[in-house]
N, C-alpha and C positions, 0 to 999 in steps of 0.2 A: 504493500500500500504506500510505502513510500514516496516510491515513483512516478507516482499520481498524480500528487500536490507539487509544484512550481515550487524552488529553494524561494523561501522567502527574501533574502536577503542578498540576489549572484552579485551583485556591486562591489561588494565585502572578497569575493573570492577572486574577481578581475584585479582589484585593486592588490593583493597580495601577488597576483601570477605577474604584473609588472612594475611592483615596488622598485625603486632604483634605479629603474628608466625613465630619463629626462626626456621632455618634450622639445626641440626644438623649434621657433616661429616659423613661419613660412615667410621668406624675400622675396619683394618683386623684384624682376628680372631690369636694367636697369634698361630704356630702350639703344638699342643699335641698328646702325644702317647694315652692316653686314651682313652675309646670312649664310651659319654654317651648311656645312652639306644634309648633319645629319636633324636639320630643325626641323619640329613636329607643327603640322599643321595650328594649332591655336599661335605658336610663334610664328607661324609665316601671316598667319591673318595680322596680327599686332602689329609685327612692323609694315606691312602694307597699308594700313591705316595711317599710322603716322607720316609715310611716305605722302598716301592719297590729299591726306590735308593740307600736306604744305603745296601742295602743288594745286589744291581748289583755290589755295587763298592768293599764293601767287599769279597765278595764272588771270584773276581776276584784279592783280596791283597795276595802280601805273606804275612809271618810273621811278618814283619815289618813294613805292611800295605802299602806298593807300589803297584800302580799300572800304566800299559802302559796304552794308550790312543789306543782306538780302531781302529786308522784312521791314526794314526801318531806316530812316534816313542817317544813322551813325556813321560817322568815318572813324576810321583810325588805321594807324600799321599794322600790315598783315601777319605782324606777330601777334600786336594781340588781339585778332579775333577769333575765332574758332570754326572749325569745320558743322557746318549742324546739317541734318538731315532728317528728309520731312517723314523718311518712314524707319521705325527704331534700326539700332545695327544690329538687334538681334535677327534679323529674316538676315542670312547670308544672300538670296535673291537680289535684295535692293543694295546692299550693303555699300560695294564698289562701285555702284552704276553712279555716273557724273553727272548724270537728272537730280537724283535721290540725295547730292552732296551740294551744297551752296554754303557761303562765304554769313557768319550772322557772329553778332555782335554777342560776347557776354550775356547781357542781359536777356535778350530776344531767346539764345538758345537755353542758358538756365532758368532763367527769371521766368522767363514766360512759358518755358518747355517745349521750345521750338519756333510759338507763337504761328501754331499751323493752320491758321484760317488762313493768314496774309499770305504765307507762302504756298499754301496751294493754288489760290488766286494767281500770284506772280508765277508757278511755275507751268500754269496755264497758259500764260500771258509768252512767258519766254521760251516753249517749248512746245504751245500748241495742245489747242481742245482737248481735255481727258486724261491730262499728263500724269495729274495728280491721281486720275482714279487707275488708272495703268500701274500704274508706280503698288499702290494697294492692290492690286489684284496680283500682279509677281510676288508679291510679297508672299502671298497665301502658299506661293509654290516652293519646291524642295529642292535646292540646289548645293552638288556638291564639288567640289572642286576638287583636282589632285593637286598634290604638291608641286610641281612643275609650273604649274600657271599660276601658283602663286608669288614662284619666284620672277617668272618671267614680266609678271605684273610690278613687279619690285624692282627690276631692273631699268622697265620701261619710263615707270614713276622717277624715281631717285635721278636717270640721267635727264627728263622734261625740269625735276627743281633746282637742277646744278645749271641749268642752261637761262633758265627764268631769274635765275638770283644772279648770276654773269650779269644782265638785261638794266638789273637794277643800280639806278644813281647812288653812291655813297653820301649819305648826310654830316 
């Protein structure tokens, strides 16, 4: 009958079988343009993103590297604005796509969380009827990528931000 009844207490006997073994934190990975050979797909997604963004924001600088906020009449250097995108980076679908990726201001992208009335409006306006509802609808679908294209997307990006920052006037 013993064996019946659930140990009251298993916490007590976890806690005994790994007495003495420390836990240590988890570190974030620091970001790098590099990209080893043997890097795991969520590391090839991370640094493509960060490649993807500077090259939304430049791309959209003048020469002095200003740029407006896609949503609102803000200026400032296209360091400090941020990448936002009108459908989450969770759907891998829309994630990369350069519709889905516009140049928004601090506050528009946190403050407001996107602030996606206006920019579905604008990215109807800039890309044509139903941009926005396209954009949602991909999103619903399931895409996987191999490793390979994500490096090649990395390499594509990285050599377009080295060529875009060449472009730019020193202040």
């Amino acid at each position: 009958m013993s064996g019946f009844f659930p140990d009251p207490k298993p916490e007590k006997k976890v806690k005994e079988k790994y007495k003495g073994i420390k836990r240590t934190p988890l570190k974030k990975k620091p970001f790098t343009k590099e990209v080893s050979e043997k890097a795991d797909t969520p590391e090839l997604i991370r640094i493509l993103d960060n490649a993807m963004s500077e090259f939304v924001r430049l791309m959209r600088a003048d020469k002095h590297g200003i740029v407006q906020c896609f949503t609102c009449p803000n200026k400032d250097h296209w360091t400090e604005m941020q990448c936002g995108h009108f459908i989450p980076r969770k759907s891998l679908a829309t994630r990369h796509k350069i519709e889905n990726c516009q140049v928004q201001c601090p506050y528009c992208n946190e403050g407001l969380a996107g602030n996606l009335a206006v920019y579905a409006v604008k990215l109807d306006e800039k890309y044509g009827v139903d941009t926005a509802y396209n954009l949602k609808v991909l999103s619903k679908t399931t895409c996987k990528r191999p490793a390979f294209e994500y490096q090649e997307l990395i390499e594509t990006y990285t050599e377009c931000v080295t060529k875009l920052k060449a472009n730019l006037i020193e202040q």
